[in-house]
N, C-alpha and C positions, 0 to 999 in steps of 0.2 A: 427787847431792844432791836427787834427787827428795822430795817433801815425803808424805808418808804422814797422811792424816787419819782418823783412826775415829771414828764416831758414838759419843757418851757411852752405855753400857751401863747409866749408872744412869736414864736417860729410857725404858726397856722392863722396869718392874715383871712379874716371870714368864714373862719374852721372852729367850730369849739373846740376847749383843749382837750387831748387823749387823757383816758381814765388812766388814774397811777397805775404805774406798773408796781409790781412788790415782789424785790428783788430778795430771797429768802435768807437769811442769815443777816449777816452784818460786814461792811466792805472792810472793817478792822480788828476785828476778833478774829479770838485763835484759831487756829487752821484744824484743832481736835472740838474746840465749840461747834465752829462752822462745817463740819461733817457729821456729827453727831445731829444737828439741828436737820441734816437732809436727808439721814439715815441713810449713810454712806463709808465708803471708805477710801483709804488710796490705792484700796485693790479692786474697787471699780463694784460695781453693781453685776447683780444672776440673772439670770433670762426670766425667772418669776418678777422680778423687779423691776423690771426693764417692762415687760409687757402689761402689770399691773400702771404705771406712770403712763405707758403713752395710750392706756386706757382712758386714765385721767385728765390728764391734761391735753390729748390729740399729739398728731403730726406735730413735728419742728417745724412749721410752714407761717409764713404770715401772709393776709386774707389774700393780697393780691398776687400771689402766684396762683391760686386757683382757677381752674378755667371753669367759666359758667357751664353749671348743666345745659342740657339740650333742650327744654323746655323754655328756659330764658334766652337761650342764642334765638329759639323760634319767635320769641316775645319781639326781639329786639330786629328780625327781620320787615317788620311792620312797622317801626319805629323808623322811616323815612317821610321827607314831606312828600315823595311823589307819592306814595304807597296811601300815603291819609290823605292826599286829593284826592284819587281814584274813587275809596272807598265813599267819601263823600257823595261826589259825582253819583257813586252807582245807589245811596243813599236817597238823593234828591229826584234821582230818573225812576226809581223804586214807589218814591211818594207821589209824585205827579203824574205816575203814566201806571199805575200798579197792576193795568189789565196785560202789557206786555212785559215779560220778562225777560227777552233776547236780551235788552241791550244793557241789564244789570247781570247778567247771564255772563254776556263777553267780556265784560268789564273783572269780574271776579275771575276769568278764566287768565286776564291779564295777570292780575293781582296775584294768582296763584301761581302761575309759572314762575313769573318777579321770586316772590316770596320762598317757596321750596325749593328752585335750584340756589338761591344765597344762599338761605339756609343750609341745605346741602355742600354747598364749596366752602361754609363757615367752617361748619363742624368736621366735616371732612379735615382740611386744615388744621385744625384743632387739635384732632387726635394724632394726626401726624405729626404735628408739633412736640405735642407730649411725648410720643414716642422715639422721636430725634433728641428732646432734648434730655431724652432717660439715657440715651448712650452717652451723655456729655456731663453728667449730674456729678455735684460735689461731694466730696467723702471728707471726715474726720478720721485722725487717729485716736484710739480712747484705749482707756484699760479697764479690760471687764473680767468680771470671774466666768469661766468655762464648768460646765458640769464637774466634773473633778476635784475643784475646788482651787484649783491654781489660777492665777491673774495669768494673761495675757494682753500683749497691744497690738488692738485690729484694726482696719478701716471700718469704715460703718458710713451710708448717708447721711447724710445730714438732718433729712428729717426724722430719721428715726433715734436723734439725741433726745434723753429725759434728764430732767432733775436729776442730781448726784453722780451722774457722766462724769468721769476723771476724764478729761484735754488734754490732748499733748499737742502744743503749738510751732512751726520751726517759720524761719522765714518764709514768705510767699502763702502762707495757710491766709485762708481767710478764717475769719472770730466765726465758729458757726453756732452760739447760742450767747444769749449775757450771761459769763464768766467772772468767779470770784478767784485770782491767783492765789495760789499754793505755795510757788516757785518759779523762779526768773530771772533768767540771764542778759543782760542787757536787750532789754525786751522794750522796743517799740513801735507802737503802732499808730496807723494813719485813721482817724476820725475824720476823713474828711467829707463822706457819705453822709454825717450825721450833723458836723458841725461847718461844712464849707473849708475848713482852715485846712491848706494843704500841707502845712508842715505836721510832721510825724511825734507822737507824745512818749514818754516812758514814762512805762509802769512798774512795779515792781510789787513783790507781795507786801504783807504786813509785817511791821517791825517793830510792833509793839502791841500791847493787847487791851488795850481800848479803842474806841471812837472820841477825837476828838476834831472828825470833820464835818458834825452834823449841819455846819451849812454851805456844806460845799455844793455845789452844781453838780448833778449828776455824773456828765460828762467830761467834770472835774477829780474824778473820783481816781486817783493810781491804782489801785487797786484790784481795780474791775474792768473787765474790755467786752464792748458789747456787742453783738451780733451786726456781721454788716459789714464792719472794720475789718481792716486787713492788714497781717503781720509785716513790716518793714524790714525787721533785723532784728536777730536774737533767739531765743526758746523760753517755753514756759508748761510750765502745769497747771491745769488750772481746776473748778470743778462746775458745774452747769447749777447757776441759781437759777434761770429764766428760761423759758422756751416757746417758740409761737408767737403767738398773739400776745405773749406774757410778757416779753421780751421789750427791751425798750422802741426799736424798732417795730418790731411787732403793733405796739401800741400805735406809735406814728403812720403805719402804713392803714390801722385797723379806721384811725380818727380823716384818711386822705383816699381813702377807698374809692373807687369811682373816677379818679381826678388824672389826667393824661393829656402833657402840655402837645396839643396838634402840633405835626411836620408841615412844610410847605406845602406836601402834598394834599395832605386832610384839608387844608385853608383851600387851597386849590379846588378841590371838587368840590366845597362846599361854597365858592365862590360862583362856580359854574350851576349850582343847584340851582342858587338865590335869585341870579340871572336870569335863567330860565323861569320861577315861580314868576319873577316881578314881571318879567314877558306875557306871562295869561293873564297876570292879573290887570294888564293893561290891555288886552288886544281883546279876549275872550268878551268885555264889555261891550267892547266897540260893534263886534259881531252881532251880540244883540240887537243891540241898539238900531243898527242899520237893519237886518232882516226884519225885529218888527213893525218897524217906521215904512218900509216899502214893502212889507207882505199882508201886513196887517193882523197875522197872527200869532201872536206873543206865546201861546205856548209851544208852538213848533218853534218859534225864533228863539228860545229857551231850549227846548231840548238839543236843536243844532248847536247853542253857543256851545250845550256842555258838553256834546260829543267833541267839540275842537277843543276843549279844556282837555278832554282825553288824550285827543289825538297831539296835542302839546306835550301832553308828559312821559318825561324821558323814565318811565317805571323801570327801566332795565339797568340804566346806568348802576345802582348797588350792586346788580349781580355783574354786571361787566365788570366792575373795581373789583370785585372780590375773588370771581372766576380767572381774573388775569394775573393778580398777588399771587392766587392760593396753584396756578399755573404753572407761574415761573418757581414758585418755593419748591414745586413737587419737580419739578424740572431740574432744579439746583441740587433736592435731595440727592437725584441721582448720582449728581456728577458728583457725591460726598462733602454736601454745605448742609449744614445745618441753619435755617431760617429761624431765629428766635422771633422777629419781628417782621412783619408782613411789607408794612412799609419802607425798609431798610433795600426791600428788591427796586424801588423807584429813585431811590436816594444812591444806590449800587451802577442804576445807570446814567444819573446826574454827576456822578464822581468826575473830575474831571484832574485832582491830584490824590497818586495814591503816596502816602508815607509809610514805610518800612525798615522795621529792622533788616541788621546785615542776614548776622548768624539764623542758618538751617531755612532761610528764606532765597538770600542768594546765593548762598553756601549747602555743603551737602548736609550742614547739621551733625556729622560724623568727625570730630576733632580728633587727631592723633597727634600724642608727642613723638614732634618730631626731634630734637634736639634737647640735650641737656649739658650745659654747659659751664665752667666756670667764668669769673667775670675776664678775665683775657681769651674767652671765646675759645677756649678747647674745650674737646669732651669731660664731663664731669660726673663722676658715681653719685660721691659725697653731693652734690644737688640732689640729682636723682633721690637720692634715699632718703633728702631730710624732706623732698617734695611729696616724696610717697607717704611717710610717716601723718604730714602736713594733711592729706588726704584721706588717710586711712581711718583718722582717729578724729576728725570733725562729725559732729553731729548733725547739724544742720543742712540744708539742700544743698545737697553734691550737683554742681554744676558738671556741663560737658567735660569740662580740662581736669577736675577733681577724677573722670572717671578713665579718662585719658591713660592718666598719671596711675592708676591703680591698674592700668590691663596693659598701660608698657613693658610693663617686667613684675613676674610677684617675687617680691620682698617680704611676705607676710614671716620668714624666718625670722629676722631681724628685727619687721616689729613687734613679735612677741618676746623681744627683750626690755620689754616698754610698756608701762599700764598709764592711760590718762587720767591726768588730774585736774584738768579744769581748762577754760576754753573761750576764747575770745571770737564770738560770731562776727561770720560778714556784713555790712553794710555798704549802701549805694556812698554813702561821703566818703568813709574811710577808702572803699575798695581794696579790699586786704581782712585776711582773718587768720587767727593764731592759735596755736593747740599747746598746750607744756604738758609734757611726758614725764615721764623720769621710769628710770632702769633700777632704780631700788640703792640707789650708791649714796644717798646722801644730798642727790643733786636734781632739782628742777630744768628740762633743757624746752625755750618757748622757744618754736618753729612758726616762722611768721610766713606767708607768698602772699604774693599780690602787685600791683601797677607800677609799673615799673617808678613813674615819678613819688607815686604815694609813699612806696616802700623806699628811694633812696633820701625821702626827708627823715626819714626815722632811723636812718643809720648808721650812726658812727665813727663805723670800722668797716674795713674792706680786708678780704682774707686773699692772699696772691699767692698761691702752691700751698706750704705751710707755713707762712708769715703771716700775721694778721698785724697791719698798718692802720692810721688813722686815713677816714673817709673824706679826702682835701676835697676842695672845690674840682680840681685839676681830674681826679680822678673820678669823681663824680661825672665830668665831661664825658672822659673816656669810656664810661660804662652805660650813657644815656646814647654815645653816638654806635659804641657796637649792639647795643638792639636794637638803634634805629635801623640799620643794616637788616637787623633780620626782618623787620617788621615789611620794608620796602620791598622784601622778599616775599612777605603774605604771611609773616609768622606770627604771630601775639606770642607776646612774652609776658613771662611774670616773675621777678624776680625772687630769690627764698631768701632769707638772714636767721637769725640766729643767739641767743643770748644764753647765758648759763648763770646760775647763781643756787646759792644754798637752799635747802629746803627752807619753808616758812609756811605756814597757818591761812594766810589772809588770801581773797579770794583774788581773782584777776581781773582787771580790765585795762581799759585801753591807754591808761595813762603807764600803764608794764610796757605799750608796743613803742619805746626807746632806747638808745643805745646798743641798738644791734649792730651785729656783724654782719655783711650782706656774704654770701657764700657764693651766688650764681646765680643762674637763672633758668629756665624750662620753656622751649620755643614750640609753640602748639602748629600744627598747620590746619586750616579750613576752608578745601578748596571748594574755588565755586562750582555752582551747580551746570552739567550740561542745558536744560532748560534754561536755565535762566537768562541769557541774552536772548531768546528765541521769544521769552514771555515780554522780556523790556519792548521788544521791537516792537509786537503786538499790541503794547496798551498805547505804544508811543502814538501807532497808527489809527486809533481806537480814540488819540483826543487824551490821553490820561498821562499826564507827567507823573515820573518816578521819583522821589527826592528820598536820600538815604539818613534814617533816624537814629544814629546808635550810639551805645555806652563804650563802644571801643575806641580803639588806640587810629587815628585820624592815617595815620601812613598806611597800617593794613589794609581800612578800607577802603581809601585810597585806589589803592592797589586793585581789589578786587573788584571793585567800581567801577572801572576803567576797563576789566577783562569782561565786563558783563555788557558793555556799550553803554554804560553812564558818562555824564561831562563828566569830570573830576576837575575841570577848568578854576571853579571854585567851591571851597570847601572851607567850617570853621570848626570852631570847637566850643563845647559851650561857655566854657569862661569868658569868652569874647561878645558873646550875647549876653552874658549877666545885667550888664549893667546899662545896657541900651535900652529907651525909651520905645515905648510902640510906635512913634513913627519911623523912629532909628530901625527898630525892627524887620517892620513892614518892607524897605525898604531891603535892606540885606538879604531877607528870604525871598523874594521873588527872585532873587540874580543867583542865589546859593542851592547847590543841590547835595552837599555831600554834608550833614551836623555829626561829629565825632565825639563823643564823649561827654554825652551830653546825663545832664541826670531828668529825675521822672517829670519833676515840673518843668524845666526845660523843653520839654521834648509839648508837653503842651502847653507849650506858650506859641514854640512854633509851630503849632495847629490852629491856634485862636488868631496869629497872623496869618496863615492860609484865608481863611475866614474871613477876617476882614477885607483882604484883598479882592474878596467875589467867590472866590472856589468852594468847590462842594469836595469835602477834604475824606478821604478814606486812611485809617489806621491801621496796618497790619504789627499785630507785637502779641507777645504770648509769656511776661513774664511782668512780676512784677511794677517796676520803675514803667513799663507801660501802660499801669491802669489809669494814669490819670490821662493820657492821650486818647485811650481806646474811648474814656466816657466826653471826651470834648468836641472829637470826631464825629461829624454828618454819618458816617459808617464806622462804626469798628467790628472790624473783622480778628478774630484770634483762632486758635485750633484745639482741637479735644486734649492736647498734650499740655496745655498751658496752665498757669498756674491759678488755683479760686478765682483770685479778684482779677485776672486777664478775662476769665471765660464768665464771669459774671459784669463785669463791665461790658462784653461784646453785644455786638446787635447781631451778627452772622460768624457760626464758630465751622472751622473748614475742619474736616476729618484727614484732609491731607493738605502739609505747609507745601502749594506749590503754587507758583504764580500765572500758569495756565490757568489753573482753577479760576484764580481771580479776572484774568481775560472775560471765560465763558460768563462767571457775573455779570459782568460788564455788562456785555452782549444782552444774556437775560433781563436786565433792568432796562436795557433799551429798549425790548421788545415790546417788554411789557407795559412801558408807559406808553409807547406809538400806538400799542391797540387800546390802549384808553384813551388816546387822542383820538384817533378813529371813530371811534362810536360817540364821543363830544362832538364833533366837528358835524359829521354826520347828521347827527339830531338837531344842531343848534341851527344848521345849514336850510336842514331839509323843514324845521317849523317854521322858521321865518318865510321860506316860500311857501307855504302853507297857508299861512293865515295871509302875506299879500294875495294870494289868487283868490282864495274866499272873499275878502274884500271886495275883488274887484266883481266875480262875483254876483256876490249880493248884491252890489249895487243895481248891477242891468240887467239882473236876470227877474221875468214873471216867478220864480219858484225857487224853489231852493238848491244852489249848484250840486249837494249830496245831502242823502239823507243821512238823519244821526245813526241808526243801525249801519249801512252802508260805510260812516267814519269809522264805528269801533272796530269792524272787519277786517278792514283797509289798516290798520295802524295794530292789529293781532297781527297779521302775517307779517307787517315789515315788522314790526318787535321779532317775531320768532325767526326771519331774515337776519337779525342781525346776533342771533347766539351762539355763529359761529367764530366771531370775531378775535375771541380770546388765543383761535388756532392757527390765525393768518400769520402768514410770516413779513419781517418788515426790510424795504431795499437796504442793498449793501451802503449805500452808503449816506443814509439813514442812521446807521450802526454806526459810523463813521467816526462821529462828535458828541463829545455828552452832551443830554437833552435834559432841562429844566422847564417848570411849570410857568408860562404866560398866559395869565389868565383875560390880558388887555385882548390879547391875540382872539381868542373865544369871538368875543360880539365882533370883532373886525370882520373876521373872518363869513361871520354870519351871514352879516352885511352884503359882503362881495361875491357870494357863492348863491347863498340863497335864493337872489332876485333871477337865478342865469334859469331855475325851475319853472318859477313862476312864467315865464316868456312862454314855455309852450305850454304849459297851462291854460296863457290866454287863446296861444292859437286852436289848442283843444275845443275849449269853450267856440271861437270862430267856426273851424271844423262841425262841430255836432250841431251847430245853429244855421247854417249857411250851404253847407254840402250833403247833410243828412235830412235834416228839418225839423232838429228835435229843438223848435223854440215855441213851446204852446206847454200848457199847463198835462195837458192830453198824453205829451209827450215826453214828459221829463223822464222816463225812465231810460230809453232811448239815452238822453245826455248825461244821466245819472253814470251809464253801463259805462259808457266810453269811458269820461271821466276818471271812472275806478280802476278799470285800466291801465289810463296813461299814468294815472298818479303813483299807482302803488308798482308799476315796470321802474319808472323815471328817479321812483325813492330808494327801489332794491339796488338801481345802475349806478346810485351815486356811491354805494359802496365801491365799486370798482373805481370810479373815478376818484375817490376822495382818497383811497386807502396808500397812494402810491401818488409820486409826485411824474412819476414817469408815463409816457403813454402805456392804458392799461390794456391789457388783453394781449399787446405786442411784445411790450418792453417789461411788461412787470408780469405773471400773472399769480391769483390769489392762490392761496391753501386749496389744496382737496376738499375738505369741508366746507370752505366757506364759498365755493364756484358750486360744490350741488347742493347746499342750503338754497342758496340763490335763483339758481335753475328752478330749483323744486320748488318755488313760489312763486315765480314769475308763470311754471304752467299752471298751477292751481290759481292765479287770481287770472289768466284768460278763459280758465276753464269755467266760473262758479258764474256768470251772466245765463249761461247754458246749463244750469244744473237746478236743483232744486233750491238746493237756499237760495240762489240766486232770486230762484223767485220769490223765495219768500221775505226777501228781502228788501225787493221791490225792486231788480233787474229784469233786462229781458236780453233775447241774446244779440249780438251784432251783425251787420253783414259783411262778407268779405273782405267787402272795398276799405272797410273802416280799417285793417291791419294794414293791409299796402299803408296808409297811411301812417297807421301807427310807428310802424319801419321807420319811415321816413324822418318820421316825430324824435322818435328816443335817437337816431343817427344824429343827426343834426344839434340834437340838446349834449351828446358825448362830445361831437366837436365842436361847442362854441365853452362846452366845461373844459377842455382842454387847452383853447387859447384863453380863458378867463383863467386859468391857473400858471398858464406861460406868463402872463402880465403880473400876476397876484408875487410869485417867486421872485420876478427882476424887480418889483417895486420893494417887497419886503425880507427876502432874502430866504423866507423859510412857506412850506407847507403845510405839515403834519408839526 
C-alpha cells in the first residue's frame, strides 16, 4: 500500500511532467508499520546504515545545486554569439585563402584568450563559491545510534540525510528531506516554495491507522512535510521517506533543470549583444559591396569585409562580465559577503532602497534584562522567576530575551522544583508562547510571556502585591501606558501571566492561553549600534534610503530610529496596512520610513510596493517572518547566523550583521557595473567609427584603406588593451547614485561619440594622401602603416576618455594596470611597422615627420572628445 505521489503536471507550462516521486511507506499508517517498512527506528540509524543508504541513493542534493564540471563550464565558454562568429569568420578565411594561415592563426589566438581567461574567472568563482557557501551550509538535527549502541541528537548537513533519518523540527528549521511525521506539536508550515500560497499549513501526525486520503493532492497530505518548506511555529519528529532527486522537489527541480528566469542585467547585455550582431550584419555587407564594385576584386573585398566582421566583434565582453562579477564577489569575499549569485553584485549597486530589520542590525544584537517588574512598575522577583521558568523549559528557538532572561540571574534551584509537562510554541500571530510545569503537588502551573497587547487580550486578572483583581478595561489602560513608558525609553517589554488549575490528561494548546492572571512584565534593553548612524549617513550619501522593517513594538523603534539619524516623522504599524489596496499602499510607503510590527507577508508586500514605485529594493532580515521579503527583494541579503529558510532565500549571506558591510556592497556593485559600462560604450563607440571611416574609405580610395591581416592585428592588441578594465577604479561620484542598466543609452551613445574618431580618420587618410604621397596602389603600404597607427593609438586613448566623465589624465586618472596595459600597446603598435611582422604583414616603417603629426592628431581628437562629452552630459544628464 505504498502511497505514490506525482508532482501536478499542469504547474510545468511546456515542461513534461516530473516522474512520480515514491514517497516510502504510507502518509497514514502506523508509525511501527512505517519504520519497520524503512528499516528504522526512533533511535535513529548506525553509521554502517547511514553510509550503506547514501551509497544508494546519493547526496540529499537536488540536480540544481550542483555546479557543472570544468569540462562543461569550458563547453559553455564557446557558447557565445561572438565566440561562433569568430570561429566562423576564421572558418571561411581558412576555406578561401587556405595557403595563408596568419589571419585564421590571429583570429584563434582571439578566441583563445576570450575563451580560457572566462573560463578561468568562471570556474575560479565557482570554486570559491562553493567554498563560501560551505561556511554558510544548512544542518539538521537527527537522532542517530553512536558506536555504543546508545541514540543521540546531532546536527548533521543536509545533504548527508538518508532514508530512516529520525527529524527533529523546531521553529525556523527548514524541512530538509520529504518527511513522514511521528509527532507534533502545533506544527506549521509554509508551502509556499512549492505551492505559491503564503499562508502557513498544519500538520500533525496520524491518528488513525489506515489511509483513507488516497486522493488527496500530495501537497495536500497533513501528514508529510516536504523538503524546501519551512517550519513557521511548533516541533515535530518526523522520519526521512524521500531524499534528493527523490524528494518531491527534488523531482521538480530534476523536471526544470537548466531553466533560470534572467535579471535585468542578463536582458541587458544580451540586448547590447543583439545590437551589436544586427550592426555587422548590416554594415559588414555594405563593405563588401562597395570594395568590390570600386576594386574590382571580390575576393580581397571579401576577405576585408570579414576582417571588419572581426574587428566588430566585441569577443571580450563574456570575459569582461564575468572577470568584473567574479572581481567584485572576490572582493566582497574579503570584506566577509558571501556571493551566492553573481548577478546579485550589479543588482547591490542598482539598490537604491535598502529595508531592514531593527534588532542586532541597528542594535548591538546583545539584549539584556534590564528591568523586571510588576504591573504598578516596581521591581518584581515573582516576574523574574515565572520569566525564567517561561524560558528555561521551552523547547523551541530561544530567542535573544529567552537567553537574556536565563543569564540575568540563575534560578536553575528553583526550577528544579519543577518537571515539564507540555508546551504551547511561539508563533508570528499569537506572539506569545506557554510552558505548564508542575512541582509534583497535584497542580498544573502554565506560564505564558509575550507582547504586551497579545498577552493583555487573554487576561483576566491582574495580580496588585498579593491581591489578584479582575482585569477592567481601566486597568488594562494603566498597564499598556506604564510600558508604553518604558518602551519610549528603548525597552521592549513582554508581559508574564499565569493560571493554575488541577492536574488533567488532555494535551495543551492555544485555546488553555485564557483566563490568565497577568503578573508583570520583563523590560529588555537593545541599545543601538555605535556604527550604525555612521553607516545610515553613508548609504544616505551613496543614493540608498533606509526604511525600517520590523516585528517590534512601534515606540522602541521609534526611539532607536531616531538615535541612529532615521526620520521617525512617519511611521505605521502593520494592522494599518492590512487592508489597504496597492495603490493605497504605494502611496503610504513612499512617505513612510519606520513599518513596526509588522508580520512576514506584510513586510513583503511592502517590498512589492518599493517595486512598483521604480526602486531596486534590498532586504536585510535573518529570521524567519523575513523569508518571504528576502525572496521578493531585487537583493536579499541575510547573515551566516540566520535561520534555514533566511539564508536559503538570500542572494548575498554577510558573515558579519553590520551595515558598513553593506555600504562597501554598494560601492562594489557600482564598480562593477561602470567597468562593464566601459568596455560597452568603448566597443560600441569605437565600431561605429570604425566601419564610418572604412566606408568612407573604400569609397575614394584606389586600394584598400587596411589590409585584413593588418585588421585582425589592430583589433588583437586593442582586445588585450582592454583586459585591464575590470581593475580600473570608478569617480567619486560616479559612486555617488545607484546605477541601473539603459540599454536605449547604448546606440545613443554610439551614435555621438563614435563619429568624433572617425573625423581624424578622415584627416589621416588626407594626411597619408596629400603630405606623404601614399595615394598610388605602389604605395598603399605607406597609408596602410600610418593608418594602423592612428587607429589603434585613437582606440587604446578612447579608454581614457571614455572611462571617466571628468577630464582624463588631470582630473581622473586610471588604475596602475590599466595606464601600463595601455602604454604597453600603444609602444608596441608604433613599434611593429619597423619590425618584422610588420613586414610581414605588409607595413613598412614611417618617417619622422608622420609622429609630429600624429601628436598633433590624437591631441586634437582628446579635446574635441572632451567638449563632445561636455555637450553629451548637459543634454542627457549621464556618461558612463
Amino acid at each position: 500500500m505504498s502511497k505514490i505521489f506525482q508532482a501536478p503536471a499542469a504547474r510545468l507550462v511546456g515542461k513534461a511532467a516530473p516522474r512520480p516521486v515514491i514517497v516510502a511507506g504510507q502518509a497514514f499508517c502506523a508509525a511501527e508499520a512505517l519504520l519497520a517498512g524503512l528499516d528504522t527506528s526512533v533511535n535513529g540509524l548506525d553509521a554502517a546504515q547511514i553510509s550503506a543508504r547514501l551509497h544508494r541513493d546519493g547526496a540529499n542534493e537536488v540536480s540544481h545545486e550542483k555546479p557543472p564540471r570544468w569540462s562543461l563550464q569550458l563547453l559553455r565558454a564557446f557558447r557565445n554569439p561572438f565566440i561562433v562568429v569568430l570561429l566562423v569568420l576564421a572558418g571561411v578565411q581558412l576555406f578561401t585563402d587556405g595557403n595563408d594561415l596568419t589571419g585564421p592563426i590571429i583570429i584563434a589566438v582571439m578566441v583563445g584568450i576570450s575563451v580560457l581567461l572566462s573560463f578561468t574567472q568562471e570556474y575560479r568563482s565557482t570554486r570559491a563559491a562553493e567554498k563560501l557557501k560551505a561556511m554558510v551550509r544548512n544542518t539538521a538535527t537527527v537522532t542517530r545510534r553512536a558506536s555504543d549502541g546508545h541514540s543521540e541528537r546531532i546536527e548533521v548537513p543536509v545533504a548527508e540525510l538518508v532514508a530512516g533519518d529520525i527529524v527533529h523540527l523546531g521553529a525556523g528549521d527548514m524541512v530538509p528531506a520529504d518527511l513522514r511525521l511521528l509527532g507534533a506539536k502545533d506544527l506549521f508550515i509554509s508551502q509556499a516554495i512549492l505551492t505559491g500560497e503564503s499562508l502557513p499549513v498544519e500538520k500533525s501526525a496520524p491518528t488513525r491507522g489506515f489511509d483513507d486520503d488516497s486522493h488527496a493532492s500530495p501537497l495536500e497530505l497533513s501528514t508529510v512535510c516536504y523538503m524546501g518548506t519551512n517550519v513557521v511555529s511548533g516541533t515535530a519528529s518526523a522520519v526521512v521517506v524521500a531524499t534528493g532527486a527523490r524528494s518531491y522537489l527534488g523531482s521538480l527541480a530534476h523536471s526544470m533543470s537548466g531553466q533560470r528566469v534572467q535579471t535585468s542585467f542578463d536582458r541587458g547585455v544580451s540586448s547590447v549583444s543583439w545590437l551589436l550582431l544586427r550592426f555587422m550584419a548590416v554594415m559588414v555587407p555594405v563593405v563588401f559591396l562597395i570594395n568590390g564594385l570600386d576594386k574590382h576584386d571580390w575576393t580581397e573585398a571579401f576577405l576585408f569585409a570579414l576582417s571588419i566582421a572581426v574587428g566588430l566583434t566585441p569577443e571580450m565582453l563574456p570575459l569582461i562580465v564575468t572577470a568584473n562579477l567574479a572581481k567584485g564577489a572576490l572582493a566582497m569575499s574579503r570584506r566577509k559577503v558571501v556571493v551566492k549569485r553573481l548577478n546579485a553584485i550589479q543588482n547591490f549597486g542598482a539598490m537604491d532602497v535598502l529595508c531592514t530589520d531593527k534588532t542586532g542590525t541597528l542594535t548591538l544584537d546583545r539584549i539584556v534584562l534590564e528591568r523586571h517588574l510588576d504591573l504598578d512598575g516596581e521591581e518584581s522577583d515573582e516576574a523574574l522567576e515565572y520569566g525564567y521558568l517561561n524560558s528555561r523549559f521551552q523547547t523551541g528557538l530561544k530567542n535573544l530575551m529567552d537567553k537574556a532572561v536565563l543569564e540575568h540571574r540563575d534560578l536553575e534551584a528553583a526550577a528544579l522544583r519543577y518537571r515539564v509537562v507540555d508546551e504551547i510554541p511561539f508563533d508570528f500571530q499569537r506572539r506569545r508562547m506557554s510552558v505548564v510545569v508542575t512541582s509534583g503537588n497535584g497542580e498544573h502551573l502554565l506560564i505564558c510571556k509575550g507582547a504586551v497587547e497579545e498577552m493583555l487580550s487573554i487576561c483576566a486578572f491582574a495580580k496588585t502585591g498579593d491581591a489578584i483583581g479582575p482585569m477592567t478595561e481601566a486597568r488594562r489602560h494603566e498597564i499598556k501606558a506604564m510600558t508604553h513608558r518604558l518602551n519610549e525609553d528603548g525597552l521592549r517589554v513582554l508581559v508574564v501571566a499565569v493560571r493554575r488549575e488541577a492536574t488533567h490528561e488532555h494535551a495543551y494548546g492555544v485555546a488553555d492561553e485564557s483566563e490568565l492572571v497577568a503578573v508583570g512584565c520583563l523590560a529588555f534593553l537593545d541599545p543601538p549600534k555605535d556604527s550604525a548612524a555612521t553607516a545610515i549617513r553613508a548609504l544616505h550619501q551613496h543614493g540608498v534610503e533606509v526604511k525600517v522593517i520590523t516585528g517590534d513594538n512601534e515606540a522602541v523603534t521609534r526611539k532607536i530610529c531616531r538615535e541612529v539619524g532615521l526620520d521617525v516623522s512617519h511611521s505605521v504599524q502593520g494592522r494599518e496596512i492590512e487592508e489597504l489596496d496597492d495603490p493605497a499602499l504605494d502611496a503610504l510607503v513612499a512617505r513612510v520610513t519606520v513599518f513596526a510590527k509588522m508580520s512576514p507577508l506584510q513586510k513583503a508586500r511592502v517590498v512589492r510596493s518599493l517595486q512598483r514605485l521604480g526602486h531596486t529594493v534590498g532586504f536585510l532580515g535573518d529570521g524567519i517572518n523575513d523569508a518571504p521579503a528576502l525572496h521578493d527583494a531585487d537583493v536579499g541579503i541575510s547573515v551566516d547566523t540566520a535561520t534555514d529558510i533566511a539564508k536559503e532565500s538570500a542572494d548575498i549571506i554577510l558573515l558579519e550583521k553590520n551595515l558598513m558591510v553593506l555600504e562597501e556592497g554598494v560601492l562594489e556593485g557600482r564598480v562593477t557595473f561602470g567597468n562593464i559600462m566601459k568596455y560597452i560604450k568603448m566597443t560600441a563607440s569605437s565600431n561605429f567609427g570604425n566601419v564610418f571611416s572604412v566606408l568612407v574609405a573604400s569609397a575614394f580610395l584606389p586600394f584598400l584603406p587596411m589590409l585584413p591581416l593588418q585588421i585582425l592585428v589592430q583589433n588583437l592588441l586593442y582586445d588585450i588593451s582592454q583586459l585591464s578594465i575590470p581593475f580600473d577604479r570608478m569617480d567619486e561620484e560616479y559612486l555617488s547614485k545607484p546605477r541601473r542598466w539603459d540599454a536605449g543609452d547604448i546606440g545613443r551613445f554610439m551614435v555621438w561619440v563614435g563619429p568624433v574618431s572617425s573625423i581624424f580618420d578622415i584627416t589621416t587618410f588626407w594626411l597619408m594622401w596629400h603630405v606623404f604621397g601614399a595615394n598610388t596602389p605602389a604605395r598603399q603600404s605607406l597609408f596602410h602603416s600610418g593608418w594602423f597607427i592612428e587607429g589603434l593609438l585613437s582606440q587604446t586613448l578612447i579608454v581614457h576618455m571614455i572611462r571617466t566623465r571628468r577630464i582624463p589624465f588631470l582630473q581622473s586618472v586610471a588604475s596602475a594596470p590599466v595606464l601600463g596595459l595601455t602604454l604597453a600597446i600603444i609602444v608596441i603598435g608604433m613599434l611593429i611597422p619597423f619590425s618584422a611582422l610588420g613586414a610581414k604583414i605588409g607595413m613598412v616603417p614611417l618617417p619622422p615627420l608622420y609622429f609630429a603629426w600624429l601628436a598633433l592628431t590624437l591631441a586634437s581628437y582628446c579635446v574635441l572628445t572632451q567638449l563632445m562629452k561636455i555637450i553629451y552630459i548637459r543634454r542627457y544628464g549621464r556618461w558612463l
